[in-house]
VEXDREN-2710 file (C-alpha; in Angstrom, 1 decimal):
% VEXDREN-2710
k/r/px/py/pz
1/UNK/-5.5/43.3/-8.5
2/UNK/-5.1/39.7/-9.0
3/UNK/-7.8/37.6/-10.9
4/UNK/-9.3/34.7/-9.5
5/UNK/-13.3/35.2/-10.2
6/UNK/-12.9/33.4/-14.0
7/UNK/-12.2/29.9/-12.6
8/UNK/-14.2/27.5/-10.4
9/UNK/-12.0/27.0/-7.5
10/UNK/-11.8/23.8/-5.6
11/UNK/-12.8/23.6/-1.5
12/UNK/-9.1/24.7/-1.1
13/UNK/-9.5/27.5/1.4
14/UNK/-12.4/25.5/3.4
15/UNK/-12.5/25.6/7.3
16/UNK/-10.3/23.9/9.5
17/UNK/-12.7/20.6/10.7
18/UNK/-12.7/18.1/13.7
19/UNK/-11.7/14.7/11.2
20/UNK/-9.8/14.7/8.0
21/UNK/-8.4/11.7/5.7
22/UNK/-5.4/12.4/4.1
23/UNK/-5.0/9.7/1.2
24/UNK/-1.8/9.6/-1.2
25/UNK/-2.0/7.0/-4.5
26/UNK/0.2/5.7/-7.0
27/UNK/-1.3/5.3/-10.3
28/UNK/-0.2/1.5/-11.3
29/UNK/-2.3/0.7/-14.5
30/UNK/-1.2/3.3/-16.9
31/UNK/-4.5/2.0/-19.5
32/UNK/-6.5/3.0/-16.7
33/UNK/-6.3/7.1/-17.6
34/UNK/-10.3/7.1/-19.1
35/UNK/-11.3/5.6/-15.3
36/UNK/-8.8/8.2/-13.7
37/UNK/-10.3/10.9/-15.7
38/UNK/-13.8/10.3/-15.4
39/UNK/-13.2/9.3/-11.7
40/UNK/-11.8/12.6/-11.0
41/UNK/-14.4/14.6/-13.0
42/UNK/-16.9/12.8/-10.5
43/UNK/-15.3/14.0/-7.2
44/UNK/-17.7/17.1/-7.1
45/UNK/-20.7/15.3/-7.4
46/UNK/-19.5/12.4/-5.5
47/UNK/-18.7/14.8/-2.5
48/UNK/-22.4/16.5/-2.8
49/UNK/-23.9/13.4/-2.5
50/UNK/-21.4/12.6/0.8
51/UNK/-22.4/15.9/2.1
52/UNK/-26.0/16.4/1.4
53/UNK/-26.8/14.0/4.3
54/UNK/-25.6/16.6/6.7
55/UNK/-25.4/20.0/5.5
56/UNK/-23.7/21.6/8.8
57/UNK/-20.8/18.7/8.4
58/UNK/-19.0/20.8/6.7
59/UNK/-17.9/18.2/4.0
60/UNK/-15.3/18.7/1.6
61/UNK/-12.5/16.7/-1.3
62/UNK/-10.1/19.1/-3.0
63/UNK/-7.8/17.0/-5.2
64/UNK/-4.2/17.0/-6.5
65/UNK/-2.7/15.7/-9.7
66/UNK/1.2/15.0/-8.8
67/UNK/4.0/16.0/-11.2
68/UNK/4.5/12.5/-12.1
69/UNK/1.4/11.8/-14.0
70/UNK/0.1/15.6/-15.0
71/UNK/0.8/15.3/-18.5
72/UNK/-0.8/12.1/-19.7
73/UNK/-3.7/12.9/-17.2
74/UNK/-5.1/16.5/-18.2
75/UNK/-3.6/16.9/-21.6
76/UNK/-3.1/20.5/-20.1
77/UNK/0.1/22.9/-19.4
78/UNK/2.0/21.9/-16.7
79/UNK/1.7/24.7/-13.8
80/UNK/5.0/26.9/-14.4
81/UNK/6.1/25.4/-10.6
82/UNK/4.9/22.2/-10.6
83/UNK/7.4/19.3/-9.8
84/UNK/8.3/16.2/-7.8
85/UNK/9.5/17.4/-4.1
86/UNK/13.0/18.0/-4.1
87/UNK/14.8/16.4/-0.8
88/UNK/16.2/18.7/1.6
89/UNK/19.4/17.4/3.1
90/UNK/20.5/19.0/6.3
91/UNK/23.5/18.2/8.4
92/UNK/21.2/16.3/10.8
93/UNK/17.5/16.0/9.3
94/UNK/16.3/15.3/5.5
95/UNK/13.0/16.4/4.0
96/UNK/12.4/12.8/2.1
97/UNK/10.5/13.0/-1.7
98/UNK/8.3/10.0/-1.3
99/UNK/6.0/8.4/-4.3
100/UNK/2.6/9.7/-5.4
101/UNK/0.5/10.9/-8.2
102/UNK/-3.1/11.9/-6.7
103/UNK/-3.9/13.5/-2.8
104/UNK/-7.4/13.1/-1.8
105/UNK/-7.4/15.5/1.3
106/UNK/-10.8/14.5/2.6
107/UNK/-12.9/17.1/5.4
108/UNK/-16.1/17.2/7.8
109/UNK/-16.9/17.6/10.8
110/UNK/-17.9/13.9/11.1
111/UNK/-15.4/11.2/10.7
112/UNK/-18.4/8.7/8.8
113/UNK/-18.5/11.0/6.0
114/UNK/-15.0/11.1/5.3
115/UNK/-15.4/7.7/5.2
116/UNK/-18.4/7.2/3.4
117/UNK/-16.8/9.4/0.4
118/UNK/-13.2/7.5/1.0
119/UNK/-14.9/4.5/0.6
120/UNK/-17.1/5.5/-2.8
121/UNK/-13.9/6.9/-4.2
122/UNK/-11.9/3.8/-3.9
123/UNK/-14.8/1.7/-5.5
124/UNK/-14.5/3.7/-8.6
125/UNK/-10.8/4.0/-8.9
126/UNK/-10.6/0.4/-8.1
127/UNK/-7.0/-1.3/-9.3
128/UNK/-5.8/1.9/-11.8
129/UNK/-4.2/2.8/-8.1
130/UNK/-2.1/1.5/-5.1
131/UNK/-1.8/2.8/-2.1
132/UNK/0.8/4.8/-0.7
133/UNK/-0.4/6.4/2.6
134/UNK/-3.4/6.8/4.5
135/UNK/-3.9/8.9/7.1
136/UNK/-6.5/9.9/9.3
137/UNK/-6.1/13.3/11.6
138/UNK/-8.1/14.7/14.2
139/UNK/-8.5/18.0/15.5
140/UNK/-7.3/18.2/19.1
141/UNK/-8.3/20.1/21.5
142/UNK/-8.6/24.0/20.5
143/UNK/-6.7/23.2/17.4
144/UNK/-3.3/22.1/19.1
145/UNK/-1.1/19.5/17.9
146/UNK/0.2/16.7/19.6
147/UNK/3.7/18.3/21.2
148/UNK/0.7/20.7/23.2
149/UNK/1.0/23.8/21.1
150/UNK/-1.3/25.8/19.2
151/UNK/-1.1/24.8/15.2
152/UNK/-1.8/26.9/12.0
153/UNK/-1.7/30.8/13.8
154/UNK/0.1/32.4/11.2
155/UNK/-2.6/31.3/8.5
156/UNK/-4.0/33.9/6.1
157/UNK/-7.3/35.5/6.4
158/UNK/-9.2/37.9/5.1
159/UNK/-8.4/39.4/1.8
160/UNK/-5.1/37.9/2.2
161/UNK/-6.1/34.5/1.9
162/UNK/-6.9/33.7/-1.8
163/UNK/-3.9/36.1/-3.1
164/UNK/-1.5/33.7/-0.9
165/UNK/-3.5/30.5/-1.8
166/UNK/-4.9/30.2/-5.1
167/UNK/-2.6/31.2/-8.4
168/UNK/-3.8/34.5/-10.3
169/UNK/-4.1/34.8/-14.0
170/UNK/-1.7/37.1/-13.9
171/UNK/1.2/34.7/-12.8
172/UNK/0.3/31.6/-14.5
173/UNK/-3.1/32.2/-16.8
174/UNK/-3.1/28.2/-17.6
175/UNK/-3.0/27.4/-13.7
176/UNK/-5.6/30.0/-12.3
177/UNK/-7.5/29.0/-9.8
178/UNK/-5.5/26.2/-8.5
179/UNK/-3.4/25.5/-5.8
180/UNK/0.3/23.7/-4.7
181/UNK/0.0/21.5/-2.4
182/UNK/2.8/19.9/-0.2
183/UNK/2.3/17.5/2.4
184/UNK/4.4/15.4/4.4
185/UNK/4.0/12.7/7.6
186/UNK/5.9/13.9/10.8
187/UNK/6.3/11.6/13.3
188/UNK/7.2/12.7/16.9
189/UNK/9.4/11.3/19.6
190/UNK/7.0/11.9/22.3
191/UNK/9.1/11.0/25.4
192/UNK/12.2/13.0/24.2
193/UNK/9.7/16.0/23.6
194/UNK/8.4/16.0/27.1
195/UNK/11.8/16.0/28.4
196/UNK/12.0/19.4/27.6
197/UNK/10.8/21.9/30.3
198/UNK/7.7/23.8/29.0
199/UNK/10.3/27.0/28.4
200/UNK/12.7/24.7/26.7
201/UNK/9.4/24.0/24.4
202/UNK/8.3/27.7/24.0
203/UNK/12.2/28.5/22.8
204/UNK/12.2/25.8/20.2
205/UNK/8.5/26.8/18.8
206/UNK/8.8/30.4/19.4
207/UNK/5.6/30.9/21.2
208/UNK/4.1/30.4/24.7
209/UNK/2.0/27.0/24.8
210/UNK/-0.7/27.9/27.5
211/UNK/-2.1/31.1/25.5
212/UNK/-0.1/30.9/22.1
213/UNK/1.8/34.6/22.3
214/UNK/4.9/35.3/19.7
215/UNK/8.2/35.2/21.4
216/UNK/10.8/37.3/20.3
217/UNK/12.8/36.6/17.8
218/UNK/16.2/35.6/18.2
219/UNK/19.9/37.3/17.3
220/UNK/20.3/37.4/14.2
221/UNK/23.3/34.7/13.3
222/UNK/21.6/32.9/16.3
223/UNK/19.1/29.7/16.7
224/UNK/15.8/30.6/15.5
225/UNK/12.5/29.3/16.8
226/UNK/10.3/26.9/14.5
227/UNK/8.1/30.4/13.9
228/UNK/10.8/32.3/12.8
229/UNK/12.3/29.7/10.3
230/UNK/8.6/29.2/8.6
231/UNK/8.1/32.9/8.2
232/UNK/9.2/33.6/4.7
233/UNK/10.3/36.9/2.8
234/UNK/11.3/37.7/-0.4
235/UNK/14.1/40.4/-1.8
236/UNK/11.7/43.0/-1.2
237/UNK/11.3/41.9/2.9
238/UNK/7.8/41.0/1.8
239/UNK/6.5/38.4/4.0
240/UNK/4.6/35.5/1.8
241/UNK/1.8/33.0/3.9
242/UNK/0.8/29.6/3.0
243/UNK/-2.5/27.9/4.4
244/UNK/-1.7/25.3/6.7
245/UNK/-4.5/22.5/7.3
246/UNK/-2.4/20.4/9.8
247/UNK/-3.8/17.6/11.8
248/UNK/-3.0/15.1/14.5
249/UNK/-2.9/11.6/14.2
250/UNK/-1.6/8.3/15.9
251/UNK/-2.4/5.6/18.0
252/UNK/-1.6/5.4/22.0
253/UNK/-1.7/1.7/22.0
254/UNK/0.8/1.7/19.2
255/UNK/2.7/4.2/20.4
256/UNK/2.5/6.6/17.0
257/UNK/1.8/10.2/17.4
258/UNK/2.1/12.4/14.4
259/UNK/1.2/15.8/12.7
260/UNK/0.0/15.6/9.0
261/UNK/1.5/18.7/7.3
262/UNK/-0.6/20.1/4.4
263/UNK/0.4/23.3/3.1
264/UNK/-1.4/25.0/0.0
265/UNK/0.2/28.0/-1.8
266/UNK/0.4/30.0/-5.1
267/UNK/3.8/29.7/-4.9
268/UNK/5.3/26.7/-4.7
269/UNK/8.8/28.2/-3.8
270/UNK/7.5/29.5/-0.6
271/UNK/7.0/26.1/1.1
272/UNK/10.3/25.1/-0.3
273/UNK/12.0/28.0/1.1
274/UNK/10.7/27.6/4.6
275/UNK/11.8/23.9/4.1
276/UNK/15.4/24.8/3.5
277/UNK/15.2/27.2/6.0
278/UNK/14.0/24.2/8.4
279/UNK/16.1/21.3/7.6
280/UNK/19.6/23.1/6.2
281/UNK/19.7/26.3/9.2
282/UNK/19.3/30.0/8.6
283/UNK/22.6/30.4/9.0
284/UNK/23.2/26.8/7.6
285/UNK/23.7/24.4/10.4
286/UNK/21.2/25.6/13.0
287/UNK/18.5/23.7/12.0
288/UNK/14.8/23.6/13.4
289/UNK/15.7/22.0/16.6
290/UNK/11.7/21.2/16.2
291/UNK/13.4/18.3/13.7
292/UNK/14.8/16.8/16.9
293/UNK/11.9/15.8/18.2
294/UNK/9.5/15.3/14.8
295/UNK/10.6/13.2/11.5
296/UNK/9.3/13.2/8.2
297/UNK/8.4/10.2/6.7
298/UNK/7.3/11.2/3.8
299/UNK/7.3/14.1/1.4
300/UNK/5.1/15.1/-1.9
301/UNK/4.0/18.2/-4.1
302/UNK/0.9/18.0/-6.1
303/UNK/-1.1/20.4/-7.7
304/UNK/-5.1/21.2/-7.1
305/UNK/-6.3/22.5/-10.3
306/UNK/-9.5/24.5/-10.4
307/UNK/-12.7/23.0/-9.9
308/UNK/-13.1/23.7/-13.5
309/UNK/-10.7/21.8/-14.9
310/UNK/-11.4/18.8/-12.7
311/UNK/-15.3/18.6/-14.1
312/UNK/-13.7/19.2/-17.5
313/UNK/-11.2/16.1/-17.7
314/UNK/-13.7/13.7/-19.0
315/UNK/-14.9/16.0/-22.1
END
């Protein structure tokens, strides 16, 4: 049975909420490591004082530390999978790696208190960062993204959810309790989307969009639907889940629309499997024709130690 009771874990496996700010930095000022430390050491009690003006908010911060700047930050082993995100070139679509050293992924049910803690945060980090992106999602609807379907289904729950999320002793004793993280910024072609008749959509996600049922998967050697390239097994024809905390986001008056992809796992090559999978074809060359219709625009891996560690990194 794995082991995940010694370390604190962060807020990694919290509920899906109605806002979320998902906010990637650069650290620019490498002198600045004490204020980075004893910034991050804060979060906790920064977040309980965000949150203890509403207590059914729902407020949460879980943090991650990129490849990048790990070492001089923690002074700790490097998590044995932990690295910058490694481009995925198809023959049509490429997974970019983007910059970043720290994720602030930022949760409530009310869109003032994700503010409210952004807005504390940023005070104390001040110039020892830069920003790199910024995003704010919403959920819409009954937890639909923006092309109309249903987002996040396949999640883990129950039992299943820590073994798939948070990294037992067992695997990687200096890493316990923490979670990879990889996000990236999609952004959708709209119009092109909704030329599609609402079958041509169900084919290309693999589900129906007015009640969310699994479609059959396809031939093998044949296009596979969006659900069937994300579903991931290993050797064995074990099927491994990741959490996925998607969100909305965009603009109508600018004409933006997005999804926010946030994936946490306790094994990194998972995610990066399903990527390939996406982006290069399974068999190669018949991509995720979902890429046709949704760009990345960025692309970063980070890891979200244990609550433990992040309170510690100030001793």
């Amino acid at each position: 049975m794995s082991s995940l009771t010694t370390a604190s874990t962060q807020a990694v496996i919290a509920p899906l909420t109605r806002s979320a700010t998902f906010l990637a930095l650069s650290v620019t000022n490498p002198s600045a490591i004490p204020t980075l430390r004893s910034t991050l050491a804060s979060v906790s009690s920064l977040a309980k004082n965000v949150a203890f003006r509403d207590s059914d908010a729902s407020f949460t911060c879980t943090v991650g530390i990129g490849s990048s700047i790990w070492d001089e930050l923690t002074n700790l082993p490097r998590p044995k999978e932990l690295h910058p995100f490694r481009e995925v070139k198809g023959a049509k679509h490429t997974a970019v790696s983007t910059p970043g050293d720290l994720l602030f992924h930022i949760r409530s049910e009310r869109r003032d208190l994700c503010f409210e803690f952004e807005r504390q945060l940023m005070d104390r980090l001040g110039d020892s960062v830069q920003l790199v992106d910024a995003t704010i999602g919403f959920r819409y609807f009954d937890a639909r993204d923006l092309l109309g379907f249903v987002d996040g289904t396949a999640n883990p729950v129950g039992p299943d959810l820590p073994s798939s999320v948070l990294v037992a002793s067992e695997d990687d004793p200096d890493a316990q309790g923490g979670s990879y993280v990889v996000v990236q910024k999609y952004v959708h072609d709209l119009a092109g989307w909704k030329s599609l008749s609402t079958e041509q959509q169900e084919q290309v996600i693999g589900r129906t969009k007015p009640d969310n049922i699994e479609l059959d998967d396809a031939e093998e050697g044949k296009q596979a639907s969006h659900k069937t390239l994300s579903t991931i097994e290993d050797e064995d024809g074990q099927e491994h889940d990741i959490l996925r905390d998607n969100m909305p986001f965009g603009s109508p008056a600018s004409g933006e629309f997005g999804t926010y992809f946030i994936g946490y796992t306790s094994r990194l090559w998972v995610i990066e499997k399903m990527l390939e999978r996406m982006f290069v074809g399974n068999p190669p060359g018949l991509h995720d024709r979902l890429l046709d219709f949704s760009r990345p625009m960025t692309g970063n891996v980070f890891f979200a130690p244990s609550a433990t560690v992040l309170d510690g990194l100030d001793g």
